[in-house]
C-alpha positions as CSV (number, residue, x, y, z in Angstrom):
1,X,3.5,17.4,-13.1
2,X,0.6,15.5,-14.6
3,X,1.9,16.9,-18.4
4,X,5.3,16.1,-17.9
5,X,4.7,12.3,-17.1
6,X,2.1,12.4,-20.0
7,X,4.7,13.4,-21.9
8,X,7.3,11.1,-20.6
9,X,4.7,8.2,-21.6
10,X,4.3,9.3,-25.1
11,X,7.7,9.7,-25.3
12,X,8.9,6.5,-24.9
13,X,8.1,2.5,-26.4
14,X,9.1,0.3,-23.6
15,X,7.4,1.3,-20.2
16,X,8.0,-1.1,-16.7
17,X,6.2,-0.2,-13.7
18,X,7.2,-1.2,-10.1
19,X,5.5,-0.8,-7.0
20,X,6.5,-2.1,-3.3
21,X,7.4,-5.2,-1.8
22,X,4.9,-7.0,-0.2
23,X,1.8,-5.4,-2.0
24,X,-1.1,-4.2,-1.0
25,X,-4.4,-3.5,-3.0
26,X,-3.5,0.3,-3.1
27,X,0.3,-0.8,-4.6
28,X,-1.4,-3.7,-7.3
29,X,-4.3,-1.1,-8.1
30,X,-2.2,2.0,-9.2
31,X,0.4,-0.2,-10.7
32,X,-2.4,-2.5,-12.6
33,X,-4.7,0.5,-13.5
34,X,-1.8,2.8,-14.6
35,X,-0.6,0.0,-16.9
36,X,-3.7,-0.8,-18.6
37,X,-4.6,3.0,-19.0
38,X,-1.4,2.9,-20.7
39,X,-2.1,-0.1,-22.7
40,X,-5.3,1.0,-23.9
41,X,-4.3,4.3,-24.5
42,X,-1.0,3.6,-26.6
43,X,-1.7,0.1,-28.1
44,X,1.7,0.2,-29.9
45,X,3.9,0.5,-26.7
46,X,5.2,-2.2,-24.3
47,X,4.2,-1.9,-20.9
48,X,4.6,-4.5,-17.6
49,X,4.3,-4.8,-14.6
50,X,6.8,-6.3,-12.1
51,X,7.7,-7.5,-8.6
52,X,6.7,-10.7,-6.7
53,X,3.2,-12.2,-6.3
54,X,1.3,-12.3,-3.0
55,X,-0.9,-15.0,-3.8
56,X,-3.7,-13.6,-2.3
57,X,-3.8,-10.8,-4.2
58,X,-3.1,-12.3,-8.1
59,X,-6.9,-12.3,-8.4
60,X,-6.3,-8.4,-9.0
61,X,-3.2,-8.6,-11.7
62,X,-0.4,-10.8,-12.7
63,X,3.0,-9.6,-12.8
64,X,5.5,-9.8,-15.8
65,X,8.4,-11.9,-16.4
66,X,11.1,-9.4,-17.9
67,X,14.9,-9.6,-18.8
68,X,17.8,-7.1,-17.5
69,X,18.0,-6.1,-21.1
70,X,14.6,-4.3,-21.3
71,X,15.3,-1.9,-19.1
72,X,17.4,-0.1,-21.4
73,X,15.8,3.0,-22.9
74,X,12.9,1.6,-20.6
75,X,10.7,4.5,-19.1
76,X,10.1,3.3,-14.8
77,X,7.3,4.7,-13.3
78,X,7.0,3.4,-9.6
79,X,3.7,3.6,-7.8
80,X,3.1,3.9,-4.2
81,X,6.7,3.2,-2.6
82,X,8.1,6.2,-0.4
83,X,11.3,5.0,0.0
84,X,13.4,3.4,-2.7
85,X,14.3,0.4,-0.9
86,X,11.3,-0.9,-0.8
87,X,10.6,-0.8,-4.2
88,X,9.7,-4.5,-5.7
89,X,12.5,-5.3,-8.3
90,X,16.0,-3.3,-8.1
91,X,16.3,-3.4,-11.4
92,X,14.2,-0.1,-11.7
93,X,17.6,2.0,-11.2
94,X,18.4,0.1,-15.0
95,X,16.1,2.6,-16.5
96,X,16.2,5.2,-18.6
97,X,13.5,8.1,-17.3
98,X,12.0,6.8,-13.5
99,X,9.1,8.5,-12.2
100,X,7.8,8.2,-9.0
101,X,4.0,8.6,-7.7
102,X,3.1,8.2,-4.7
103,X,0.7,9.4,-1.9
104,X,3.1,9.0,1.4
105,X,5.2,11.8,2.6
106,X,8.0,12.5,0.5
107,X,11.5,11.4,2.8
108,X,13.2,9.5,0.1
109,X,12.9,11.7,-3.2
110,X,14.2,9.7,-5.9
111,X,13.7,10.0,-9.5
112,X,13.7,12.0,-12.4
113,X,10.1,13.4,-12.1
114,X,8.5,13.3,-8.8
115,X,4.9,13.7,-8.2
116,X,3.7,13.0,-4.1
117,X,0.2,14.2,-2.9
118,X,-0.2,13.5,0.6
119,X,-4.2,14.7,0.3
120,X,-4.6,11.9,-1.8
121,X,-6.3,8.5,-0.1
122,X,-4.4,6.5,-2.5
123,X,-2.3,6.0,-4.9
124,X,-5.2,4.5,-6.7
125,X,-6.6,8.0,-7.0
126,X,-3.5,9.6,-8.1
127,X,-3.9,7.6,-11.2
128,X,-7.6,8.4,-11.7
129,X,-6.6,12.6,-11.5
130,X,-4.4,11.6,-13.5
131,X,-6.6,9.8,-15.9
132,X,-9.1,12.4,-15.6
133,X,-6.5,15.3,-16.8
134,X,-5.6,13.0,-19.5
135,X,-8.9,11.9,-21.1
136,X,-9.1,14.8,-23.6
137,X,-5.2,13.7,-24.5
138,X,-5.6,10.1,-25.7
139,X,-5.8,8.8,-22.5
140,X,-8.6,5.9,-22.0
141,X,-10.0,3.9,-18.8
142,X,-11.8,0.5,-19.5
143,X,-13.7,-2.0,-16.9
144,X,-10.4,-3.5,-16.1
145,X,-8.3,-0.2,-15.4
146,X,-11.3,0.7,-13.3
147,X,-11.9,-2.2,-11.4
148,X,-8.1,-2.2,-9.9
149,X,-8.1,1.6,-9.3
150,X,-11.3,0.9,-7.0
151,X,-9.6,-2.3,-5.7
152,X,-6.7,0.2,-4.3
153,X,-8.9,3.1,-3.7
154,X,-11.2,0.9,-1.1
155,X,-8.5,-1.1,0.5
156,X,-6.4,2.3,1.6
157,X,-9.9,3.9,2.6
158,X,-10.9,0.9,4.2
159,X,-13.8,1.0,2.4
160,X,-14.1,4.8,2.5
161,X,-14.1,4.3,6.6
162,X,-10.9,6.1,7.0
163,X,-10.0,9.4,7.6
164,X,-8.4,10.1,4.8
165,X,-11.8,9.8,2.7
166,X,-12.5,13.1,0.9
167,X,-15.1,14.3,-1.5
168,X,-12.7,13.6,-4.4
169,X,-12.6,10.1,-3.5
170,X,-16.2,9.4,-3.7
171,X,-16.5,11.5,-7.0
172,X,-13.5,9.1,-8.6
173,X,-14.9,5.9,-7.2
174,X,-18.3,6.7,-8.8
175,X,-16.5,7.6,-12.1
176,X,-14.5,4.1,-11.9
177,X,-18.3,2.5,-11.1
178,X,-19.8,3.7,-14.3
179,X,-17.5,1.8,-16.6
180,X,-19.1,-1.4,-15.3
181,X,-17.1,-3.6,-13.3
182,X,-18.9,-5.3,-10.3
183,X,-18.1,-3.8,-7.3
184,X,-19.0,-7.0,-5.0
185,X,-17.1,-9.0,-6.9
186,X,-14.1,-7.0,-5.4
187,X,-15.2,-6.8,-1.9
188,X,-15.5,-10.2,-1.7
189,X,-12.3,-11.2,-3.3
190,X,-10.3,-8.6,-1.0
191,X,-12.3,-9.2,2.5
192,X,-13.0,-12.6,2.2
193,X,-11.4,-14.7,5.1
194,X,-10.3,-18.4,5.6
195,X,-11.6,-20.4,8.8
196,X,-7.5,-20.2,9.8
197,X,-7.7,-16.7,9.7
198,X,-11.0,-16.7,12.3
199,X,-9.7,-18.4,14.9
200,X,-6.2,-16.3,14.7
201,X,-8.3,-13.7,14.9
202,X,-10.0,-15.2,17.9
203,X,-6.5,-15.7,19.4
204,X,-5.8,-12.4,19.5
205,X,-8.4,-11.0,20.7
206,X,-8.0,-13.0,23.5
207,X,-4.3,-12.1,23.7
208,X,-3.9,-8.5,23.0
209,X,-2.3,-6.2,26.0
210,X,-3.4,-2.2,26.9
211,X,-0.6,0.0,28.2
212,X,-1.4,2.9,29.7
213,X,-5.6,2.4,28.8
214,X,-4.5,3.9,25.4
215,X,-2.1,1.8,23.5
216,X,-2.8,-1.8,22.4
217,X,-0.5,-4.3,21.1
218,X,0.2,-8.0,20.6
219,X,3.2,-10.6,19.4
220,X,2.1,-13.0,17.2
221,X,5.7,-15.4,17.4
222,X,6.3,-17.8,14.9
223,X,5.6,-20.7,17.5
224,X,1.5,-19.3,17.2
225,X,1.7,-18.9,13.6
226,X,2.8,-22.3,13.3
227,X,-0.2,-23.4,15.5
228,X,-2.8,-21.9,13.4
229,X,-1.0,-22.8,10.2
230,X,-0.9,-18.6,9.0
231,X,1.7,-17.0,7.2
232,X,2.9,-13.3,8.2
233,X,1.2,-11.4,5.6
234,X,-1.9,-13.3,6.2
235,X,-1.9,-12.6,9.6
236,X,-1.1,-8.9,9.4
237,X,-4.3,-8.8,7.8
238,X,-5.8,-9.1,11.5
239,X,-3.8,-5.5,12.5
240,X,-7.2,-4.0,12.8
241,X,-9.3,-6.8,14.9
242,X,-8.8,-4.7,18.3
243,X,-9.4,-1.1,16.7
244,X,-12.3,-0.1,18.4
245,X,-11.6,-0.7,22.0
246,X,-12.6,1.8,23.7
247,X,-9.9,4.4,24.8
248,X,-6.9,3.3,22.8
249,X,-5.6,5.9,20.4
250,X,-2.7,3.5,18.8
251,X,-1.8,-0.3,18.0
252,X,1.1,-2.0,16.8
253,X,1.3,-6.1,15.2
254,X,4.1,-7.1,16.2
255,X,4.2,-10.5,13.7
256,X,7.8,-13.1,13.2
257,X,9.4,-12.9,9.7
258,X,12.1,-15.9,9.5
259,X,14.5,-13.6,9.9
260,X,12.8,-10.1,11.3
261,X,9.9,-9.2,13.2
262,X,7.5,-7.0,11.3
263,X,5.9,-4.2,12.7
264,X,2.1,-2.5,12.2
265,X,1.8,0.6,13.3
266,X,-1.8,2.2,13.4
267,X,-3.5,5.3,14.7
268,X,-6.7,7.5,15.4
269,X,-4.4,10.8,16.3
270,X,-1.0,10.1,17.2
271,X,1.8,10.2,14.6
272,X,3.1,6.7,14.1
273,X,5.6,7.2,10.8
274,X,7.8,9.3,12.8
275,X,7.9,6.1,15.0
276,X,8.6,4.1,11.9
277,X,11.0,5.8,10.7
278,X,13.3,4.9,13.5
279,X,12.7,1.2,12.8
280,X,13.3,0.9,9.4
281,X,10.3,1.9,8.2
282,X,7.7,5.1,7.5
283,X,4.5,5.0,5.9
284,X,1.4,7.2,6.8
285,X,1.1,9.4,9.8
286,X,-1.4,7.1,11.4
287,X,-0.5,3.9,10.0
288,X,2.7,2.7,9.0
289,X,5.4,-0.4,9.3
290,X,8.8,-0.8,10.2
291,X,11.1,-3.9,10.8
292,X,12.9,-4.7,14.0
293,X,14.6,-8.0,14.8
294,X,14.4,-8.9,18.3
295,X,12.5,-8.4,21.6
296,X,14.3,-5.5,23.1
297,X,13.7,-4.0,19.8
298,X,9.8,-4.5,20.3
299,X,9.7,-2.7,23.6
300,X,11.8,0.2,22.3
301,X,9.0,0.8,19.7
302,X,6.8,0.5,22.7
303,X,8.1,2.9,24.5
304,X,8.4,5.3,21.7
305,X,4.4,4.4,20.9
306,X,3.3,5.4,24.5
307,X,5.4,8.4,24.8
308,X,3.6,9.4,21.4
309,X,0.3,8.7,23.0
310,X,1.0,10.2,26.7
311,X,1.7,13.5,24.9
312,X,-1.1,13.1,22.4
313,X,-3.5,13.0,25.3
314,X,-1.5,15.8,27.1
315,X,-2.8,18.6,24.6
């Protein structure tokens, strides 16, 4: 699989790389790196990078301004989106060739060439394998490519605290760290927090509910957003502040869109993108998101969380 989207990249001169909405280090890293491997391999192709900003994540890469026009003949590679509509920019399906490469489970195969590896942390990683099969092809990795693979790598690892840490992943990060970037200069970029952001956090975990001593959850309503003057994205940053109360095996964010609720789904055992799935959503099996739009909605993925959990602790 690796060879045929090598190929596919030496085979074409225009290449446009999407990723999903709403990005995350993971989808900016393996977007970012793969286009400046690209770029540094193949200096006489055109490559971007497209989809909408999250402006506190353009410290990692920029995204492209590009017309309906260059798609055509265009090569789309789109990294770390499971399910085509979520994919940042429609415009993909304009393509010639679209690849797709991606680390979640494979429900939604589109494409021309598909390459999933659920064993993979990230999609950040994908891109180093890939990078390491290709380095004795042309392929090339400088400070920049680097620093936004380990960008992705560490925020879908947590900082190599998940589960979903492996050997590999430590071998690649240290192979990203020797082409020189600063490491710190990353973490604090990506984990910094704003004073807003601290007292949200305090809100809730003042506010968070237990249901059945093992699953925790809270609203945040736009009324409370409001009041401490944080968007939805910044304050889904906060899905993890209750992780580690002792007992609880799931937890959902339950956080007011201006015209949907969105959903956080997280996990230390039961399946959650099952649960997602249901809701408009999928992801990872212990930590997804999915999109409701109203209250009775919120209590039906609830109810479906528990019941995960209840049997979870049955076994």
């Amino acid at each position: 699989m690796k060879e045929e989207i090598l190929n596919k990249i030496k085979e074409h001169e225009r290449i446009i790389i999407h990723r999903h909405v709403r990005p995350d280090p993971d989808a900016l890293g393996s977007q970012g790196g793969l286009a400046r491997i690209i770029r540094a391999s193949f200096p006489d192709k055109e490559v971007y990078t497209v989809g909408e900003e999250d402006p506190s994540l353009v410290f990692l890469n920029k995204m492209d301004t590009i017309e309906d026009f260059m798609y055509e003949g265009a090569l789309v590679i789109i990294c770390d989106t499971a399910n085509s509509p979520r994919i940042s920019d429609q415009r993909y399906s304009l393509g010639k060739r679209v690849i797709k490469i991606d680390h979640h489970p494979n429900e939604d195969p589109y494409g021309d060439v598909i390459w999933v590896d659920t064993t993979a942390s990230s999609t950040s990683e994908m891109i180093m394998d890939f990078y390491l099969f290709g380095k004795d092809k042309g392929l090339m990795l400088d400070a920049q490519a680097a620093r936004l693979l380990y960008a992705g790598i560490i925020g879908d690892t947590g900082r190599f605290l998940f589960s979903n840490t492996t050997e590999k992943t430590h071998r690649f990060a240290a192979h990203l760290l020797d082409t020189g970037f600063s490491p710190s200069e990353i973490h604090e970029s990506l984990y910094k927090i704003s004073e807003k952001l601290v007292r949200l956090n305090g809100y809730v975990l003042q506010h968070f509910s237990i249901l059945d001593d093992c699953v925790g959850y809270i609203h945040l309503t736009a009324e409370t957003l409001k009041e401490f003057n944080a968007s939805p994205s910044e304050a889904s940053l906060l899905v993890n502040s209750f992780a580690h109360v002792e007992g609880l095996l799931s937890w959902v964010f339950f956080v007011d869109e201006p015209d949907q609720i969105r959903v956080r789904l997280r996990s230390k055992g039961p399946v959650v993108n099952s649960i997602a799935a249901k809701f408009n959503g999928g992801g990872h099996p212990r930590a997804s998101g999915a999109t409701v739009y109203n209250k009775s909605e919120t209590e039906d993925v609830l109810k479906e969380l528990r019941n995960a959990c209840l049997e979870y602790k049955s076994k």
